[in-house]
N, C-alpha and C positions, 0 to 999 in steps of 0.2 A: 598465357592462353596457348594451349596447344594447337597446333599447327598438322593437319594431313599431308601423307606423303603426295598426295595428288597435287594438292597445293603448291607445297616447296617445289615439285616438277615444272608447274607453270612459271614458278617465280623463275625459276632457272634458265627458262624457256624466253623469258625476255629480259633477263639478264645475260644472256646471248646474244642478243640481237642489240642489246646496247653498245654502241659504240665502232657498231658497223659501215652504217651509214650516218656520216657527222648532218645532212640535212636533216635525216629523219629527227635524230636528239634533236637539233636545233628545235624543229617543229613542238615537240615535245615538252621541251623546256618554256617554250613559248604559250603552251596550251596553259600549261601550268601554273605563270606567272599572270599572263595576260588579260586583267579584267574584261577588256572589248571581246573578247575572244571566248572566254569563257563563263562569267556571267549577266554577262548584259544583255542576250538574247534571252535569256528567263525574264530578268527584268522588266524588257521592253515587249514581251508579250503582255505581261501585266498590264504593264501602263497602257498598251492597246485597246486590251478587251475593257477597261476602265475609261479612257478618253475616247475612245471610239465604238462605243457600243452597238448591237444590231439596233436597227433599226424600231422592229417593236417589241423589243425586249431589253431596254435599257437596265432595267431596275434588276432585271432576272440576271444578267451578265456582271451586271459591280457588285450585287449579292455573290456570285460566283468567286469573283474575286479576294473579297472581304475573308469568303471562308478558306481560301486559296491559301490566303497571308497567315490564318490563323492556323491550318495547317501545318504551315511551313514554319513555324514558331515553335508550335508541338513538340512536331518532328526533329527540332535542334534540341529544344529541350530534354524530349528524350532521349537524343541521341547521347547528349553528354552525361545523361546518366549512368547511361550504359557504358559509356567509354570509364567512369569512377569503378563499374562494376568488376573490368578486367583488365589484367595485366598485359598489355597486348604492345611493347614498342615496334615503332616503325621497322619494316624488315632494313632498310638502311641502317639503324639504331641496331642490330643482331649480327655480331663482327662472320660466322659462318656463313650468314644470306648475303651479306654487304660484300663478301668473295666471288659472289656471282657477276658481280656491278662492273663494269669499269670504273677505275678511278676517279674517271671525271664526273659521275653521280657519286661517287661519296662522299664529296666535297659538302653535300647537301645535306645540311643536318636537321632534323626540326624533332620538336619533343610530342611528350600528350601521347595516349593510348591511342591504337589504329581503329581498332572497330565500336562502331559502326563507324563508316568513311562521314564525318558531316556533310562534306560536298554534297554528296549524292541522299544523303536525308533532306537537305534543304533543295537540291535542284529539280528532284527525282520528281518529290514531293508537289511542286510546281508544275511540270511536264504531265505529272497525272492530272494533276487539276486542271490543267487547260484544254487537255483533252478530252476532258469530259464537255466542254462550252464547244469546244472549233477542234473536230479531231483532227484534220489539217495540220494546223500547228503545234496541235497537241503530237502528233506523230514524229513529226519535225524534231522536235524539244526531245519526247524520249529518246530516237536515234543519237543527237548531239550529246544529251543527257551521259551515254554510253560511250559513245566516240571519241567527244569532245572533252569531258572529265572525267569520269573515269576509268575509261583504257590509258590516257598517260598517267595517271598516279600508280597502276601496276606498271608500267612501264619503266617507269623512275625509280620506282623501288619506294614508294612513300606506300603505300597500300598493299595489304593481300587481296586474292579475288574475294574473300566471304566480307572483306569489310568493306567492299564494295556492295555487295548483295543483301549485306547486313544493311545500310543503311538505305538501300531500294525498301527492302522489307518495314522501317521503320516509318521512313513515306508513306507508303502503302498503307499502313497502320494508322496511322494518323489520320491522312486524309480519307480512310473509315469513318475512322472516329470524332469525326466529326459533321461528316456526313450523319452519320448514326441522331448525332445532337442536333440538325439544323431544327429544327422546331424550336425547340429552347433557345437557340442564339436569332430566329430571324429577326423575334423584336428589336434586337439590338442591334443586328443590321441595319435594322430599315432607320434606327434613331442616327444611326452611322451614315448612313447615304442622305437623311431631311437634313443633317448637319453637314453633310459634302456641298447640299444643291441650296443652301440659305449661303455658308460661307464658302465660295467658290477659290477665294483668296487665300483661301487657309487651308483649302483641302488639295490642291497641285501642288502647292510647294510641298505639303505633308506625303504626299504619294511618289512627288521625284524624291525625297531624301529617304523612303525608304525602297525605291527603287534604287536606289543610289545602294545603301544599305544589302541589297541583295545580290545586287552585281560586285559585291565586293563581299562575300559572306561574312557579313556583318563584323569583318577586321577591325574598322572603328570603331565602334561599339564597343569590342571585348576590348579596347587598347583602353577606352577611356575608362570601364569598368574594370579594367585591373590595375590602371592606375590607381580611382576609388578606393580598392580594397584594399592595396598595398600603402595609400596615405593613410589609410581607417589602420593601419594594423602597427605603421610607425605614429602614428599619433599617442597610440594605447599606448605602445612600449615608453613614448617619451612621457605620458604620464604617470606612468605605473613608477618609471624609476625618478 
């Protein structure tokens, strides 16, 4: 995937600044790794506007939510489609852009096409949708949104700015599009929220593990689903031969 000169200037621009200030990287790398830090405030808005609803609008705010999560499913979804669609390695992963870096970021290797950024499809995607219930914290969320995830992944050199903005755009899209549908999906909302409010036991622990699940972009999930695939594909071979 072709890359603008405007682009490569910025990437240069904080591949300059890397390794100036050893706090700042610290912060960075921190930003980076850190599920507290960086997705747990998406998550625990979730769980908010769900556990602690307005007052007379209970049903209008977990409905909000419900389509929040499907949103934000979408929006991965399509993202990795898109990431199958182009050739995009990390600029770390591009020995000319990794000359920008210091050393000590290129240490950092990871694979998979860059755009759209998933982060920012799945965080972004959230940030809009809370802000449409509490702009407040909605506002909050997109600022962090930006700040907090992804300004350090161009920083590190894991991201270009468009795969950033690609995956804002793919949120964005999503959480249309599904807006577009809520007619269609609220019955099954609401069969969603009579099954929350009958099994209360079954529906907290179901909303912290998939808050759990968001605050850690759904890392375990694809660990145990590529395990899956990877025994499904040595199983075949072992019986094929």
């Amino acid at each position: 995937m072709p890359h603008p000169a405007l682009e490569l200037w910025i990437m240069s621009v904080f591949g300059s600044l890397g390794g100036v200030l050893e706090l700042l990287d610290h912060a960075i790398f921190l930003l980076l790794n850190n599920d507290l830090l960086k997705g747990v405030p998406f998550a625990a808005a979730l769980f908010l506007l769900w556990a602690v609803p307005r007052a007379q609008h209970a049903d209008e705010d977990r409905e909000a939510v419900l389509s929040i999560v499907l949103a934000t499913i979408l929006s991965l979804v399509i993202g990795r489609i898109v990431q199958n669609m182009f050739q995009s390695p990390r600029p770390l992963m591009v020995p000319e852009i990794a000359t920008m870096f210091p050393p000590t970021f290129n240490e950092y290797r990871l694979d998979w096409n860059t755009f759209p950024s998933d982060h920012m499809a799945l965080y972004f995607a959230i940030a809009l949708g809370v802000y449409g219930v509490r702009r407040p914290l909605g506002m909050a969320l997109i600022g962090w949104s930006l700040v907090g995830v992804g300004l350090p992944r161009i920083y590190a050199g894991y991201h270009y700015p468009l795969d950033i903005l690609g995956g804002m755009a793919v949120a964005a899209a999503s959480l249309a599009l599904v807006r577009q549908t809520r007619a269609w999906l609220r019955p099954l909302c609401a069969n969603v929220l009579r099954l929350a409010v009958r099994y209360p036991t079954v529906a907290m622990p179901a909303a912290f593990i998939l808050c759990f699940q968001i605050a850690t972009v759904f890392n375990t999930a694809r660990e145990l689903g590529e395990f899956g695939r990877t025994s499904v594909r040595l199983l075949r071979t072992a019986l094929l031969h």
